[in-house]
C-alpha positions as CSV (number, residue, x, y, z in Angstrom):
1,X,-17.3,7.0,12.0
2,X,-17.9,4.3,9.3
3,X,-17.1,0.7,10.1
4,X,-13.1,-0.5,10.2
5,X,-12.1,-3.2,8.0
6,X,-8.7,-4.2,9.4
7,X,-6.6,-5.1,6.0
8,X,-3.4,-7.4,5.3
9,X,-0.6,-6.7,2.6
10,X,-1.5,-9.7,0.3
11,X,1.3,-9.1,-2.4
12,X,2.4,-6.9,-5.4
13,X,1.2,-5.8,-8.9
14,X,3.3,-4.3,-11.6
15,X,2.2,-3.8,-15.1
16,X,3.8,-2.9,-17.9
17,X,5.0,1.3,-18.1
18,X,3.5,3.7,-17.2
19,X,1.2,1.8,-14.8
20,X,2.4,2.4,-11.1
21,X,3.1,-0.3,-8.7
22,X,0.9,-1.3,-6.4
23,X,0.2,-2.9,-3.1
24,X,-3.0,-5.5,-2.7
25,X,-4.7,-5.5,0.4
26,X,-7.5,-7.8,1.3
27,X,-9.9,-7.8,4.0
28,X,-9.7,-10.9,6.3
29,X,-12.1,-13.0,4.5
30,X,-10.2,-12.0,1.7
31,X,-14.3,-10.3,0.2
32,X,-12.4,-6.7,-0.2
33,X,-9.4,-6.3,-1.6
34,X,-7.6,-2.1,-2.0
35,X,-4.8,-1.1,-4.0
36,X,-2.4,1.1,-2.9
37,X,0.1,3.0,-4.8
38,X,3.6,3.1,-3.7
39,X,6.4,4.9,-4.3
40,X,8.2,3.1,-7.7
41,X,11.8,3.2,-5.5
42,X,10.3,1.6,-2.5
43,X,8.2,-0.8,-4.2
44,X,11.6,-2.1,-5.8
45,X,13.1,-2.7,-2.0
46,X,10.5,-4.6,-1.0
47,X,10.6,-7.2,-4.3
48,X,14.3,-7.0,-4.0
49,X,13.8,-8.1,-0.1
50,X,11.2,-10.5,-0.9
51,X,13.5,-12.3,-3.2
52,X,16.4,-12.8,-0.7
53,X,16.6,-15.9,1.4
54,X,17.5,-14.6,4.2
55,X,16.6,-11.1,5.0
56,X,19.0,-9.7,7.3
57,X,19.9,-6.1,5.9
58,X,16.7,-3.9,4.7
59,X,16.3,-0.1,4.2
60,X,14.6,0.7,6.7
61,X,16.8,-1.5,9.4
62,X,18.6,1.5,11.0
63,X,15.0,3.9,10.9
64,X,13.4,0.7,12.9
65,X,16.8,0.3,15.4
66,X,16.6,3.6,16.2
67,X,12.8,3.8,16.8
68,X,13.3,0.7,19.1
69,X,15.8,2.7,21.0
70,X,13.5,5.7,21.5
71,X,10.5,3.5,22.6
72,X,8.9,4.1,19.1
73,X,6.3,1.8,17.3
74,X,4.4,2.6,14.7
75,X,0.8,1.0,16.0
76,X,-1.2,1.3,12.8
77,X,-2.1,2.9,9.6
78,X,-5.7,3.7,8.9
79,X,-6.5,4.6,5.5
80,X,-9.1,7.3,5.9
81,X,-9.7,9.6,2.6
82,X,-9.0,10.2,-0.9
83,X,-8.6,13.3,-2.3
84,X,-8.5,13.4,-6.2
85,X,-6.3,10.3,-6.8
86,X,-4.2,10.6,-3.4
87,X,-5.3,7.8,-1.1
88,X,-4.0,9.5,3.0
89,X,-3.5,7.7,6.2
90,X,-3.5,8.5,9.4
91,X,-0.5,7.0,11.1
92,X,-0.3,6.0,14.9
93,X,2.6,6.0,16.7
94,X,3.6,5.5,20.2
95,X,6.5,6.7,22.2
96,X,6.5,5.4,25.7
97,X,2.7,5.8,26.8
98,X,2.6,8.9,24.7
99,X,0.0,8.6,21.5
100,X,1.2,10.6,18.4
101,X,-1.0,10.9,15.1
102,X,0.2,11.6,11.7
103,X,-1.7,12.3,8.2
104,X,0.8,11.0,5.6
105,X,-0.2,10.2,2.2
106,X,-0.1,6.7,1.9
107,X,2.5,5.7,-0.3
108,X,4.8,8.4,1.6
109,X,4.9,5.7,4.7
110,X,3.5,2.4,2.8
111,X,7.1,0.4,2.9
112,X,8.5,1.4,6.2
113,X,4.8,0.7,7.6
114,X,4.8,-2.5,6.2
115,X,8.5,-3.1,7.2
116,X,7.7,-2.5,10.7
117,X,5.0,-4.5,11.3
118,X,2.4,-2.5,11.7
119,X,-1.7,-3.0,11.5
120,X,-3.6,-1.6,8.6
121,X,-7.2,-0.7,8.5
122,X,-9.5,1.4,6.3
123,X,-13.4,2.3,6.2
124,X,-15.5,1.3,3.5
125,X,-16.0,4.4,2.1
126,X,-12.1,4.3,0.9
127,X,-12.0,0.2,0.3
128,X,-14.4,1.5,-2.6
129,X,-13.2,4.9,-3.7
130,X,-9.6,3.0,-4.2
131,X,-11.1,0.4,-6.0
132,X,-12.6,3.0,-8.6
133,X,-9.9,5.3,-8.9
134,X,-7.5,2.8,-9.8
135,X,-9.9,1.2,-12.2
136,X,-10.5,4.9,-13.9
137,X,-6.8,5.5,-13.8
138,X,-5.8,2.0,-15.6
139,X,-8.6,2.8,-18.0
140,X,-7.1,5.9,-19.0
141,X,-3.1,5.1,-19.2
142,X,-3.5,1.9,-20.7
143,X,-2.0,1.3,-24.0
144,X,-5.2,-0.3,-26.2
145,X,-4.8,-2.7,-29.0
146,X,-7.3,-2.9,-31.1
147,X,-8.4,-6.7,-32.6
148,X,-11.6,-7.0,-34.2
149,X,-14.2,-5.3,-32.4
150,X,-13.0,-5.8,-29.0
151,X,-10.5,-3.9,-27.0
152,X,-7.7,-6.0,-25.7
153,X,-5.3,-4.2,-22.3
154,X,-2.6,-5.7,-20.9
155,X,-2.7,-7.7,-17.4
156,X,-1.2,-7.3,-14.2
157,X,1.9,-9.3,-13.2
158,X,1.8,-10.5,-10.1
159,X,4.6,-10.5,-7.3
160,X,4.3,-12.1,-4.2
């Protein structure tokens, strides 16, 4: 098994259409840093609940009540392989002692994950992989503007 980083949602990046958003995660030392693609809808909750003072009503509050009531907790994500452009976890939960594990793509579970607390990790071989398939796909959906002889593309806003 290749080494375990573990990783920590570090904030959010939109761009302007048709660029998905995305989530930053960095390493602990902050040295790697992985996008992950989520799910335009639930990207949106999460701004919209970053931007309350007080955040008392959520999505994903009756999913995580009812968990709680079952004696399930989602224990971690581990982002394990892309295929193509589809960046998958695999997802371990607990019920009681019992250990269940679930291969999701990743921005099928990103916002409840991140909702409920849970521990990311991810091997080198997909801190990387991300890192070039999101550069490739930016490359290529970009709208380019011409100026002289250098190719200007529009930056990132940045939502934390």
């Amino acid at each position: 098994m290749k080494n375990r980083f573990q990783i920590f949602p570090h904030g959010m990046m939109f761009g302007p259409m048709p660029f998905k958003p995305v989530m930053i995660f960095k390493t602990q030392d902050q040295a790697e840093v992985m996008p992950v693609v989520i799910d335009p809808l639930h990207a949106g909750l999460l701004v919209k609940e970053q931007e309350e003072i007080i955040n008392t009503d959520h999505a994903y509050k009756a999913t995580l009540q009812i968990f709680e009531r079952l004696d399930v907790a989602i224990k971690s994500v581990y982002f394990n392989e892309i295929h193509g452009q589809d960046l998958f976890c695999l997802v371990s939960v607990t019920q009681g002692e019992k250990l269940i594990q679930l291969k999701f793509k990743a921005k099928e579970v990103m916002s409840l994950a991140i909702k409920a607390g849970t521990v990311f990790y991810a091997n080198e071989e997909v801190l990387e992989k991300s890192k070039l398939i999101n550069l490739e796909w930016a490359m290529q959906q970009a709208p380019q503007h011409e100026q002289g002889d250098k190719t200007l593309m529009p930056g990132p806003d940045w939502m934390h």
